[in-house]
C-alpha positions in Angstrom: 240.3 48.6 197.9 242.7 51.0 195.9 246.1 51.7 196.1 245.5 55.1 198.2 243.1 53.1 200.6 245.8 50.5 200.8 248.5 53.6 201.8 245.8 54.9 204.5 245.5 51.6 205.9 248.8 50.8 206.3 249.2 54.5 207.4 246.7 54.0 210.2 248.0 50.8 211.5 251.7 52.2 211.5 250.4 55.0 213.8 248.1 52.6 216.3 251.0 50.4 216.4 254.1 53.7 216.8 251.5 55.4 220.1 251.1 51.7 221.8 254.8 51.7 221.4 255.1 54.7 223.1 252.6 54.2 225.7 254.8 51.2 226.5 258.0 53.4 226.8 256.4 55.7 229.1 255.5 52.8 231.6 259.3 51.6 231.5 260.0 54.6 232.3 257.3 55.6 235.3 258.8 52.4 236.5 262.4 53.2 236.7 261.4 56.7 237.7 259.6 55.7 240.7 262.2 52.6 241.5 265.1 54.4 242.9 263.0 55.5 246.8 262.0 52.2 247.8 265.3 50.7 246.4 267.6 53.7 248.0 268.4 52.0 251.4 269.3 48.3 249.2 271.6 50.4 246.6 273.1 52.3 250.2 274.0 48.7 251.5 275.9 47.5 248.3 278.0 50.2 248.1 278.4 50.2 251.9 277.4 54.2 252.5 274.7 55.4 254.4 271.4 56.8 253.2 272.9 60.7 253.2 275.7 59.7 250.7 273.7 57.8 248.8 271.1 60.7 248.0 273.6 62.2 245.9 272.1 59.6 242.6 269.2 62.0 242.8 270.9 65.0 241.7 273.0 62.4 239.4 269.5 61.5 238.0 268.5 64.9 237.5 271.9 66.2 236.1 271.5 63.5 233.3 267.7 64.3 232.9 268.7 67.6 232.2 271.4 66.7 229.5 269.5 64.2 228.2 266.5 66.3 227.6 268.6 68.8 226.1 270.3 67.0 223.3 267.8 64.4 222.6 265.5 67.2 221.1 268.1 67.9 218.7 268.8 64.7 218.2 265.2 63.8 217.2 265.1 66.5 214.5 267.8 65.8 212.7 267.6 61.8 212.8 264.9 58.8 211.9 263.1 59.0 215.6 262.4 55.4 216.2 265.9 54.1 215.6 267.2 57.2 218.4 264.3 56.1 220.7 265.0 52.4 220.4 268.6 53.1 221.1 268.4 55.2 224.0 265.8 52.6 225.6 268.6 50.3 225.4 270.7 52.4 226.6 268.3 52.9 229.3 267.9 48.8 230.0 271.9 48.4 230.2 271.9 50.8 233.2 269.7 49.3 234.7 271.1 46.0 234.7 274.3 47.6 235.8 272.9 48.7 239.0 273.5 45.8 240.8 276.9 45.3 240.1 278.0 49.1 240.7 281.0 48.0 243.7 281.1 52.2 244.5 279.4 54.8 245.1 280.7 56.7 242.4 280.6 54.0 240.1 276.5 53.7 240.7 276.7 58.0 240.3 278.0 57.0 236.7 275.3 54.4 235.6 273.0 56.7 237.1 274.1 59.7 235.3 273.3 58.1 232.3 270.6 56.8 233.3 268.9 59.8 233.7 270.3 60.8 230.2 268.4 57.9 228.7 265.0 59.1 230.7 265.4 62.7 229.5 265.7 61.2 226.1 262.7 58.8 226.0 260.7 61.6 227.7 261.4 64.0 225.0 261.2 61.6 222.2 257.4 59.8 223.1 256.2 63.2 223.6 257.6 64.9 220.6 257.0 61.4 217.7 253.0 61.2 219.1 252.8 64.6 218.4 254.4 64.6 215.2 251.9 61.6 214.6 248.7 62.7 215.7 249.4 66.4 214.7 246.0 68.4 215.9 244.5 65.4 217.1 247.3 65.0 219.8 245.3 66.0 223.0 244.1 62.9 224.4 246.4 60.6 222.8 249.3 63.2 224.9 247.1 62.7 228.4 247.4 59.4 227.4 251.0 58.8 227.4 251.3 60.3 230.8 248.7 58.4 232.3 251.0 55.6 231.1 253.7 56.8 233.1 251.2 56.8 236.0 250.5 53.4 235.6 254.0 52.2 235.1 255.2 54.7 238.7 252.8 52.7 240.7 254.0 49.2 239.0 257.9 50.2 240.1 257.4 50.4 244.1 255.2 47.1 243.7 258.2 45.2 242.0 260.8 46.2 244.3 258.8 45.1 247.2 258.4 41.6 245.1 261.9 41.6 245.1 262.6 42.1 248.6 260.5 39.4 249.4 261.7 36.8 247.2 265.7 37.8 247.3 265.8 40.1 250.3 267.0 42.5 248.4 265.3 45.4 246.3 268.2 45.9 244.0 268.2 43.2 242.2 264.4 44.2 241.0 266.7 46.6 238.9 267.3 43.2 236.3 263.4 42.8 236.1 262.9 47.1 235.0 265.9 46.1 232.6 264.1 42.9 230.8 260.9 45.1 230.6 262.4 47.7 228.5 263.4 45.8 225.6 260.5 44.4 224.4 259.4 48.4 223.8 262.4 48.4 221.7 262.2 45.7 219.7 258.4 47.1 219.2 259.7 50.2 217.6 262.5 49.7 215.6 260.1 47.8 213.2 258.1 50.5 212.6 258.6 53.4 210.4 259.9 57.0 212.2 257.0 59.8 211.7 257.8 62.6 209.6 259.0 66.0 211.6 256.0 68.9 212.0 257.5 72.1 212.5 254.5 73.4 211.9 250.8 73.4 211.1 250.8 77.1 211.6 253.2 79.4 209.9 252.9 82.2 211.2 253.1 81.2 215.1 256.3 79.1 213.9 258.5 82.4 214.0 257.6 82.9 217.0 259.2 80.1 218.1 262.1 81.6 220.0 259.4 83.6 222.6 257.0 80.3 223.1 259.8 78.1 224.1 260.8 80.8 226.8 257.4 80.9 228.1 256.2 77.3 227.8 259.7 76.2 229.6 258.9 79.2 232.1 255.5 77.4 232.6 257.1 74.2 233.2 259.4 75.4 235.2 256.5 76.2 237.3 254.6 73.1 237.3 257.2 71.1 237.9 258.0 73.2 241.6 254.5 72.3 242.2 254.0 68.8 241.5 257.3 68.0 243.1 257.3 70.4 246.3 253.8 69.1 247.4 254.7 65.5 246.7 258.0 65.5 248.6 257.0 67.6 251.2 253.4 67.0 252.2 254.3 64.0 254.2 256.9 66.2 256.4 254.0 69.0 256.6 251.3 66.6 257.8 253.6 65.1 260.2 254.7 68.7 261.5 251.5 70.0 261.8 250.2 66.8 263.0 246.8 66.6 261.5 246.9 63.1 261.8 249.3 60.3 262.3 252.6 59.5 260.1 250.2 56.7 258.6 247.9 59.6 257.5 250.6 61.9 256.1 251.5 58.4 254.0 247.9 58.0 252.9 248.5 61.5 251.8 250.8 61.2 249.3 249.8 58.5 247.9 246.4 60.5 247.4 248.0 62.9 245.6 250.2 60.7 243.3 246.7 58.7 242.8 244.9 61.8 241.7 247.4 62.5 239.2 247.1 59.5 237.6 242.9 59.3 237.7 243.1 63.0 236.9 244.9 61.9 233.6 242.7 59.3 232.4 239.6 61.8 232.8 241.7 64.1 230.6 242.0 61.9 227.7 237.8 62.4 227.1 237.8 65.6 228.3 240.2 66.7 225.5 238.0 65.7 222.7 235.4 67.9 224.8 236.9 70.9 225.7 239.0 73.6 223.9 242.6 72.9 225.4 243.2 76.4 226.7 240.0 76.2 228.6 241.2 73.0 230.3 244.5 75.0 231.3 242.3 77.3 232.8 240.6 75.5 234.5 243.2 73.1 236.0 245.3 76.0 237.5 241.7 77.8 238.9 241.2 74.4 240.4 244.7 74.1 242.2 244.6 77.6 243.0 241.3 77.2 245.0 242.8 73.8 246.6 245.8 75.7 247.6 243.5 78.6 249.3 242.2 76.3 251.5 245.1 74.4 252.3 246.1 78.2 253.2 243.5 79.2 255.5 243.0 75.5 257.2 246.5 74.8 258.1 245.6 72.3 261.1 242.3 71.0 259.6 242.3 67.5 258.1 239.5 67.7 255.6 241.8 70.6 254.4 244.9 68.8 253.7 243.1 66.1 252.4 241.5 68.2 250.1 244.3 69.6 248.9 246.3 66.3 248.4 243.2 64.9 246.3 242.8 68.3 244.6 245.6 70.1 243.5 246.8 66.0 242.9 243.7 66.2 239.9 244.1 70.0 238.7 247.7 69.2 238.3 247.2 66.2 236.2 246.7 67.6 233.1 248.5 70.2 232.3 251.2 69.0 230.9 250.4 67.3 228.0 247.2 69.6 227.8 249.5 72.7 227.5 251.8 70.4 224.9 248.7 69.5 222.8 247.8 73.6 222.7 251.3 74.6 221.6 251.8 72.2 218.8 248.6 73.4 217.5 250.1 77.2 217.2 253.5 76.3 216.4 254.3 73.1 215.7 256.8 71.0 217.7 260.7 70.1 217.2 262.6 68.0 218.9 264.6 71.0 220.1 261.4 73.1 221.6 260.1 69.6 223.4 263.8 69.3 224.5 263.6 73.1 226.3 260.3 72.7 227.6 261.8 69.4 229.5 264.4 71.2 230.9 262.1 73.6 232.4 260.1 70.9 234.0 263.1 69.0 235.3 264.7 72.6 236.5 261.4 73.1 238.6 262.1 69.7 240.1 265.1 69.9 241.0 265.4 73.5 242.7 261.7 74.4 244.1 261.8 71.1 246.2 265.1 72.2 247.9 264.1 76.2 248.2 261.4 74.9 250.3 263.6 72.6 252.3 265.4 75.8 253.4 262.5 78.1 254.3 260.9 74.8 256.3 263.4 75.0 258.4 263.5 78.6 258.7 260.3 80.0 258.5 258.3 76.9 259.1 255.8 74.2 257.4 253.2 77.2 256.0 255.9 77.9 253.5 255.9 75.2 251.5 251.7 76.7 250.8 252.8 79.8 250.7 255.3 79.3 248.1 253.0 76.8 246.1 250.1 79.4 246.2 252.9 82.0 244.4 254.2 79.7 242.1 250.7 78.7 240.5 250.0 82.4 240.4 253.2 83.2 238.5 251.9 80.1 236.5 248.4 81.5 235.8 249.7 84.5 234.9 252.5 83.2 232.3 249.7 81.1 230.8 247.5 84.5 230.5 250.5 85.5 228.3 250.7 82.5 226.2 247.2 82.9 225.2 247.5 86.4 224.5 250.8 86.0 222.0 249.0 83.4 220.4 246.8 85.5 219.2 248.6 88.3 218.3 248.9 89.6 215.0 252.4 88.7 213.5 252.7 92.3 211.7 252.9 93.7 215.7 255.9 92.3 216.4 258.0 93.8 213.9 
């Protein structure tokens, strides 16, 4: 074997070895992500408040999501990206072991703050290294890494219910999401950090400035989506009492479930199809779901549909869209970090619009207001597509 072989070799291996790495920084964090529900009402009694104080950590969470997301992109363009990753999942695995001691409420805001600055980080970091690594080639491996975080959001609930029934106590499961982030670090840090693509494309590079606006716009989007039909379908099912409350459960966990087996499809589907198309025909797919949900409002096979469908359109488009971009403009830290803002902006303000017009308008507007949003999606995506194939000469 010659020396060049050798240097492919060694190449390969470091880039099998960097995406499992990642993979297994994206469950850690699906795991703490989906930890703090089931362990709310535990945190609520060690800081003796009740469960309305205590929902303050998820705006605390999503203040430091936003931050984190923010800076971490400009972090991982101007440093190694393994060492930043490694040190933020530490940072990540303190706070988590500092849950259970948190005395205060505003002491547990504080570790939770940062907390949340750590997730933003590792968010923006796997997503923007494996593309830097896999470069055109990114699709599947990027559907991939968030079918990851699928798998590790379902394994959080599971070990806080192990730790209620072995301690009585789901906070303490906080220690076990802690232990299982540091073996993710000690993973990476051995291997070498993957050289920064700005871009593959030249041309579509300058336009930098316009995709960011519209993929974080896109995001924005999404994000309202996922997040307003996930918190809100139980409290719609139970309103307009299609079933029982065990039903509107079964719901959302149809929904999160689709998400994830929607992602695993996506990773052969995106050796398959051209990306774009698979945008397409994602956001055709919830819109039609959405339609139905519309026009059946009392039906069951309706709002099961829905659950199971937009849960599957939705799964994809994310790291489908991410996979498209870096293909016309090549990624940086500091795009990734913008486009995450958008998606945790979505999350944070759709969810509570709708909170306000259920109240005053009634359950039909959390569909009505889903149906708008993934037309506003469809049609920023329509623009997207065209500016990537503009000529660069137009936009002088």
């Amino acid at each position: 074997m010659g020396q060049q072989e050798v240097s492919q070799f060694t190449m390969s291996r470091a880039k099998i070895a960097s995406t499992i790495g990642y993979y297994g920084a994206f469950i850690a964090l699906g795991i703490t992500v989906a930890a703090l529900g089931p362990t709310l009402p535990g945190l609520a009694a060690h800081t003796r408040t009740g469960l309305a104080a205590i929902s303050v950590l998820f705006t605390a969470r999503s203040l430091g999501y936003l931050v984190g997301s923010f800076q971490g992109g400009r972090l991982y363009d101007r440093l190694p990206g393994h060492p930043v990753l490694t040190t933020v999942l530490l940072l990540m695995a303190a706070m988590l072991a500092s849950i259970p001691f948190a005395p205060e409420l505003w002491v547990l805001v504080a570790v939770v703050l940062i907390l949340g600055v750590a997730e933003g980080m590792v968010e923006v970091g796997s997503n923007t290294l494996l593309l830097w690594i896999h470069r055109a080639n990114a699709a599947p491996f990027v559907n991939a890494l968030h079918f990851f975080f699928g798998v590790g959001a379902f394994l959080g609930p599971i070990v806080a219910a192990q730790s209620l029934s072995l301690t009585d106590d789901t906070v303490y499961s906080y220690w076990v999401f802690a232990l299982l982030a540091l073996p993710v670090a000690g993973w990476l840090i051995r291997l070498p950090s993957p050289q920064k693509v700005v871009s593959e494309n030249a041309p579509s590079a300058r336009r930098e400035p316009v995709w960011i606006a519209l993929v974080a716009g896109f995001f924005f989007l999404y994000a309202g989506v996922e997040h307003s039909f996930g918190g809100w379908i139980y409290t719609y099912a139970t309103t307009m009492n299609p079933g029982t409350e065990t039903t509107a459960a079964y719901l959302a966990s149809a929904f999160w479930g689709a998400i994830t087996v929607g992602r695993l499809l996506a990773i052969l589907l995106a050796v398959r199809i051209q990306l774009h198309r698979m945008v397409w025909a994602s956001l055709a797919g919830c819109l039609l779901c959405t339609g139905v949900f519309l026009l059946f409002p009392g039906s069951v096979w309706a709002v099961w549909l829905a659950s199971a469908g937009l849960g599957l359109g939705l799964a994809s488009i994310v790291p489908t869209t991410l996979a498209y971009v870096g293909r016309q403009m090549g990624i940086t830290g500091r795009a990734t970090g913008w486009f995450f803002v958008g998606l945790g902006s979505g999350a944070m303000t759709i969810p509570w619009l709708i909170g306000q017009l259920f109240e005053q308008v009634g359950p039909r507007a959390m569909v009505v207001t889903i149906l708008v949003e993934l037309l506003l999606a469809l049609g920023l995506f329509f623009l997207m597509t065209r500016y990537a194939t503009r000529p660069l000469r137009s936009q002088a």
